[in-house]
C-alpha positions in Angstrom: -49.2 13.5 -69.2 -47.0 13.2 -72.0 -45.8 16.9 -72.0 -44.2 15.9 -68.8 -39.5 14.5 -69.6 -39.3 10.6 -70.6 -37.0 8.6 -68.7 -36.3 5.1 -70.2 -34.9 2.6 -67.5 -34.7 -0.5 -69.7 -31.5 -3.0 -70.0 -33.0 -3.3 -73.6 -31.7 0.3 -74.1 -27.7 -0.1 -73.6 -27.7 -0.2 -77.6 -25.1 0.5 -79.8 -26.7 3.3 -82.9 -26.6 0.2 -85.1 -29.4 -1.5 -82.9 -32.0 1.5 -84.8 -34.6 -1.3 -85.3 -35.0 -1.7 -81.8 -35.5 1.8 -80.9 -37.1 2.0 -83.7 -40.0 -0.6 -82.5 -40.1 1.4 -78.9 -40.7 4.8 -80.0 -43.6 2.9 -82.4 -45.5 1.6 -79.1 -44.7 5.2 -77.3 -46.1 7.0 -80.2 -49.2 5.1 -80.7 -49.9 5.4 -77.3 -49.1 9.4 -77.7 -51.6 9.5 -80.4 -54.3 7.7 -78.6 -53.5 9.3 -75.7 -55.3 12.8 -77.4 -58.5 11.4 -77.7 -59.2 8.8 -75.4 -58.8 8.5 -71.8 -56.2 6.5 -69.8 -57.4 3.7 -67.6 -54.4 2.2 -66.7 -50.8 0.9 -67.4 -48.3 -1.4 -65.5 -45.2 0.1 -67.1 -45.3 3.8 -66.8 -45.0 5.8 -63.2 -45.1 9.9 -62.7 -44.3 11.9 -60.4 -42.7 15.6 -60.6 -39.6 14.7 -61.9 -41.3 13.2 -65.2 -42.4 10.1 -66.4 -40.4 7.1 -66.0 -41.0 4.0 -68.4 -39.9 0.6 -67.4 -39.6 -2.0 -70.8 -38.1 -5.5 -70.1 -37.8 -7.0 -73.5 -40.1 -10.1 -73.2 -42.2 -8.8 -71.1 -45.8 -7.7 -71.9 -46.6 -4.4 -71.1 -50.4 -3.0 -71.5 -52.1 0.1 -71.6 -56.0 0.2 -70.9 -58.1 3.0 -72.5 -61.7 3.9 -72.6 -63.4 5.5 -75.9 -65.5 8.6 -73.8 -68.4 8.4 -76.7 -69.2 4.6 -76.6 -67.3 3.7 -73.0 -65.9 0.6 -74.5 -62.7 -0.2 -73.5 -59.8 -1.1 -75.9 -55.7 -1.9 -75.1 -52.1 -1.3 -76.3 -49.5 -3.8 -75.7 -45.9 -4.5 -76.5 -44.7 -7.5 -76.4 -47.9 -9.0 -77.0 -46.7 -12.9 -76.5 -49.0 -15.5 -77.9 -47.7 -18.7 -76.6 -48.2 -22.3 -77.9 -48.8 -22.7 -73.4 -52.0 -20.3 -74.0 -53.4 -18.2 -72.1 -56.6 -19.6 -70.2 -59.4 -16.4 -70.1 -62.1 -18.2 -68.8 -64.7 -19.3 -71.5 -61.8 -19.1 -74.1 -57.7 -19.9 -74.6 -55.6 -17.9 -76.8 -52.6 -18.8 -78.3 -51.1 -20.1 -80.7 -51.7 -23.7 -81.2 -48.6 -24.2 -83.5 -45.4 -22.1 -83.0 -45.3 -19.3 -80.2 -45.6 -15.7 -81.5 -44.4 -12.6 -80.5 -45.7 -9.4 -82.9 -44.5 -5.9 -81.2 -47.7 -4.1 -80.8 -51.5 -5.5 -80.3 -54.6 -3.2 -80.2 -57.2 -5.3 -78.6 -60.7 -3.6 -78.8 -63.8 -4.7 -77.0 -67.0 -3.7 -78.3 -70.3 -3.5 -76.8 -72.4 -6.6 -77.4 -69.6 -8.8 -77.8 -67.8 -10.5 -75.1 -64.7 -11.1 -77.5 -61.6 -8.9 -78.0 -61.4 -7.8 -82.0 -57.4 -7.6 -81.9 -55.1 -5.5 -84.3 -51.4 -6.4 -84.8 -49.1 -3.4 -85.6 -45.6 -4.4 -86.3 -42.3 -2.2 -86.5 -40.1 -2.6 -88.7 -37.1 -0.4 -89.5 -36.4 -1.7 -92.9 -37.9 -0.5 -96.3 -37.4 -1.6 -100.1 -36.2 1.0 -102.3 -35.2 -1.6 -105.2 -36.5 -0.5 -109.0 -37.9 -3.6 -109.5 -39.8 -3.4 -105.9 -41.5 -0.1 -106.7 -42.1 -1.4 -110.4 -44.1 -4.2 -108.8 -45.7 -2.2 -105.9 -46.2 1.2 -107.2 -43.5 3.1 -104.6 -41.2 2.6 -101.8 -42.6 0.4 -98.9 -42.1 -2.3 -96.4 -40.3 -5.5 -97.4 -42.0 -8.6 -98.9 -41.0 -10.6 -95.4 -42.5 -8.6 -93.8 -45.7 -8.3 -95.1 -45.6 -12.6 -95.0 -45.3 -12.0 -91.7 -48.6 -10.2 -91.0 -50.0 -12.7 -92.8 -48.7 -15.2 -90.0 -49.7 -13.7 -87.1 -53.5 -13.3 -88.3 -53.7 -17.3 -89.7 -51.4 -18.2 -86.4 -52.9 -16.3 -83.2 -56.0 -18.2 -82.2 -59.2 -18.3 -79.4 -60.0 -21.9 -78.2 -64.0 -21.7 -77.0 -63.4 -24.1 -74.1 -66.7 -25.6 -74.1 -66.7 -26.6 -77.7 -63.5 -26.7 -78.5 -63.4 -24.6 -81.6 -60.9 -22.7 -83.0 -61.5 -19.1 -84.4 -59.0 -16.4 -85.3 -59.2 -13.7 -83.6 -56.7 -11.1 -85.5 -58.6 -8.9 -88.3 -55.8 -7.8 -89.3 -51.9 -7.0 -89.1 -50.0 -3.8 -90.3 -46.1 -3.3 -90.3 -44.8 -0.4 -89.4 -41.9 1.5 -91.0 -39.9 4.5 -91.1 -40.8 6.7 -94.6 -42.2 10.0 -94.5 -44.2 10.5 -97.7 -47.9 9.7 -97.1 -49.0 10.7 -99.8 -47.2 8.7 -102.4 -47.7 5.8 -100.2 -51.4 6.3 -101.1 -50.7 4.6 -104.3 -48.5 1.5 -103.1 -50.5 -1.9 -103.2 -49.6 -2.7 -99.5 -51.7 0.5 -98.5 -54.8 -0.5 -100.6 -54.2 -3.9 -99.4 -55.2 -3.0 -95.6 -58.9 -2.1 -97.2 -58.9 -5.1 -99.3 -58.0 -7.4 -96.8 -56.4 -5.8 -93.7 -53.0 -6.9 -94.3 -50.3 -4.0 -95.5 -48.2 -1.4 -93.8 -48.5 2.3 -92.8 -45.6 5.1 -93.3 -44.8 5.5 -89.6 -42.0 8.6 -88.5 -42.7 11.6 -85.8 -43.5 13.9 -88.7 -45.8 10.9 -90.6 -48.1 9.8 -88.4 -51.9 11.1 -90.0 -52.3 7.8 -91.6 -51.9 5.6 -88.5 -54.1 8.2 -86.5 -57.0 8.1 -89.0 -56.9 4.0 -88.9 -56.5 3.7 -85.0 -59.7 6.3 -84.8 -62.0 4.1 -87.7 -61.1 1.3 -85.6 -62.0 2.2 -81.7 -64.9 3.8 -83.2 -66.6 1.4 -85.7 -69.3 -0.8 -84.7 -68.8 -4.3 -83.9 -70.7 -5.5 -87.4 -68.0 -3.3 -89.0 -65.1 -4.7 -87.5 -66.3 -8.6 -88.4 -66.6 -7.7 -91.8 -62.9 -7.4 -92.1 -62.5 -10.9 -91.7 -62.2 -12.7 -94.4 -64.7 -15.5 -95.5 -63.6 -19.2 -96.2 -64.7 -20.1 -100.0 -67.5 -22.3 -99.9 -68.7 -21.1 -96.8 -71.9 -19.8 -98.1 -72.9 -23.2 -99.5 -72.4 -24.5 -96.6 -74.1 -22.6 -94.4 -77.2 -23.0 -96.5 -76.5 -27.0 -96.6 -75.7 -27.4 -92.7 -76.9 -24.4 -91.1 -80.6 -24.7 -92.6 -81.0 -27.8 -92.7 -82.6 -27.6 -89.2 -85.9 -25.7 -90.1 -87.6 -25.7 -86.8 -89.8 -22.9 -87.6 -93.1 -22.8 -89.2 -94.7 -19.8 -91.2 -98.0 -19.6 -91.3 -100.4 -18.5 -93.7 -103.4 -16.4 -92.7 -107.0 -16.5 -95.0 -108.3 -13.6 -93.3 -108.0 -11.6 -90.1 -111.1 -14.4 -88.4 -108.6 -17.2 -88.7 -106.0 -15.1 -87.2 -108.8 -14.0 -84.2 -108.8 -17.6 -84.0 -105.5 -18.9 -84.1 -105.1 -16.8 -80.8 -107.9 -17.2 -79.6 -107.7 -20.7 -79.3 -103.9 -21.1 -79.5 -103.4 -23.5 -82.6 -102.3 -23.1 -85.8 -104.3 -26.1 -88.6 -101.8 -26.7 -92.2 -102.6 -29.7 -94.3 -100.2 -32.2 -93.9 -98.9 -32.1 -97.6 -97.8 -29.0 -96.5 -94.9 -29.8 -94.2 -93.1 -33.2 -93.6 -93.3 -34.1 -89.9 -90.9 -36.7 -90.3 -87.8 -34.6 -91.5 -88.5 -31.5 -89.8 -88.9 -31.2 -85.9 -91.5 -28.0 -85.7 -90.6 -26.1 -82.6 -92.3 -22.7 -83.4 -95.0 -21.4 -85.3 -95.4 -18.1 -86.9 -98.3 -16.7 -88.1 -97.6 -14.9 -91.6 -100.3 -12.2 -92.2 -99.7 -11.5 -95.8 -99.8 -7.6 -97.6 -102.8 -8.5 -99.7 -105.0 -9.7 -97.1 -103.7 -7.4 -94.1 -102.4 -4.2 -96.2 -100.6 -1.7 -93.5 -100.6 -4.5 -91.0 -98.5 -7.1 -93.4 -95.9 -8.8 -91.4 -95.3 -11.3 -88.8 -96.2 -10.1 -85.3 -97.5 -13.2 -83.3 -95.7 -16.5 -83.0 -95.8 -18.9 -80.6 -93.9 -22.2 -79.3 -95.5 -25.7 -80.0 -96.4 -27.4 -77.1 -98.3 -30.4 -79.3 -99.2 -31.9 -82.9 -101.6 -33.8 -83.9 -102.4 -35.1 -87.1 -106.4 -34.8 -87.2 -109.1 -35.3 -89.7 -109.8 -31.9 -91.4 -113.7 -31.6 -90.8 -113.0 -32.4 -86.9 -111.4 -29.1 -86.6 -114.7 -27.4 -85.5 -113.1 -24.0 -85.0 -112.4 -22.9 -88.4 -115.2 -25.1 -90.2 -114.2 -26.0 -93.6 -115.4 -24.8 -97.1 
């Protein structure tokens, strides 16, 4: 498709050559789309028409305009879009809003990537930026030529900024894993050693060295992305400190479950037999935790290759008895 002439319609395009950063952040969302374009197949667009005379692309600035693609080795689907507005009026998607609940923002380019087993969008800011810091004291500090201090702040905004609203809670999450500027430099391999490109391992903020002949950096990232699993791409996020404590304090406080241990494989014939589980009552307190399920533990030294928990059941009833009334399992 894209071998086919490019005809830009596009009041946005009656630029003087001073207005470079403009063009600059349109051929960024063409090229992108070039690159994935190679490797994964187009689903749909609402910008782009073709016919024998070419392709003809329609941009309104302030207008979103999507791509939709489709990964042909996992058939999840992922999009490009420019002009990605996130508005403080959000955007209602049924279980969720997203927005911005403070100030409305407006990055150039959003990869938004569904995975299988998750009904959320992991979504990608890519910014263009035709400006670059050549200053000693800059590459001093940085270790090379790269994108400005602004605007790396600024990738840090749109990934504390752009949120999801569950709308049956009410909880906020962020929903950006990361944002990446854009910007015209063509030596990739000195970038390699500049802070804001070990940054984007670190903690997927930084920039990538972005021109029609430097372009393998972006390609390799856009790839690792579409084609990581969904565990991989959470575990860019970064973690709130104190948020381990905290899940231990809150999040297990509620121990519902009961584990079980086994004498011998009779009481475990038993146990099934007769659907109960017996513990003394020094064992557990009743009163702070609600048992809802049981689990019946069968333990390496007593069980050897069949060590492990394979039966467990719901509780339907306690009782506190009297140990030698539990005729069943008679008592030594």
């Amino acid at each position: 498709m894209l071998q086919k002439g490019l005809s830009i319609n596009s009041n946005m395009f009656s630029l003087s050559m001073k207005e470079l950063s403009l063009l600059y952040e349109y051929w960024c969302f063409i090229k992108i789309n070039s690159l994935l374009r190679k490797r994964y197949k187009l689903i749909s667009t609402d910008f782009i028409s073709i016919n024998r005379g070419g392709i003809f692309v329609s941009l309104k600035k302030g207008v979103t305009s999507t791509l939709v693609y489709e990964n042909p080795n996992t058939k999840e689907t992922f999009k490009v879009s420019y002009n990605a507005i996130k508005s403080r009026k959000a955007s209602n998607l049924g279980s969720r809003t997203e927005g911005s609940k403070t100030v409305t923002q407006k990055p150039d380019n959003m990869l938004s990537i569904n995975k299988l087993g998750s009904d959320k969008a992991y979504e990608f800011v890519f910014d263009a930026k035709y400006k670059i810091d050549t200053s000693i004291e800059y590459q001093k500090s940085y270790g090379g030529i790269g994108p400005k201090e602004e605007d790396i702040n600024t990738m840090h905004r749109y990934r504390d900024a752009i949120v999801y609203k569950n709308n049956k809670t009410g909880v906020y999450n962020n929903c950006v894993f990361g944002a990446f500027v854009l910007f015209p430099y063509k030596d990739e391999e000195a970038y390699k050693n500049h802070d804001f490109y070990k940054s984007i391992e670190e903690v997927n903020i930084g920039g990538f060295p972005f021109l029609p002949s430097t372009t393998r950096l972006m390609e390799e990232f856009l790839d690792k992305l579409i084609n990581e699993s969904s565990y991989s791409t959470f575990e860019r996020s970064l973690e709130s400190i104190g948020r381990e404590s905290y899940i231990k304090d809150e999040y297990f406080k509620d121990r519902t479950v009961l584990v079980g241990s086994l004498r011998n494989k009779e009481q475990l014939e038993i146990n099934l037999k007769g659907k109960f589980y017996h513990t003394k009552c020094d064992n557990i307190n009743l009163a702070e935790h609600n048992i809802k399920f049981v689990a019946l533990a069968e333990s390496k030294r007593r069980f050897a290759g069949e060590a492990g928990i394979t039966y467990y059941g719901k509780v339907i009833d306690i009782k506190v008895v009297k140990r030698n009334t539990i005729n069943e399992i008679p008592s030594e």
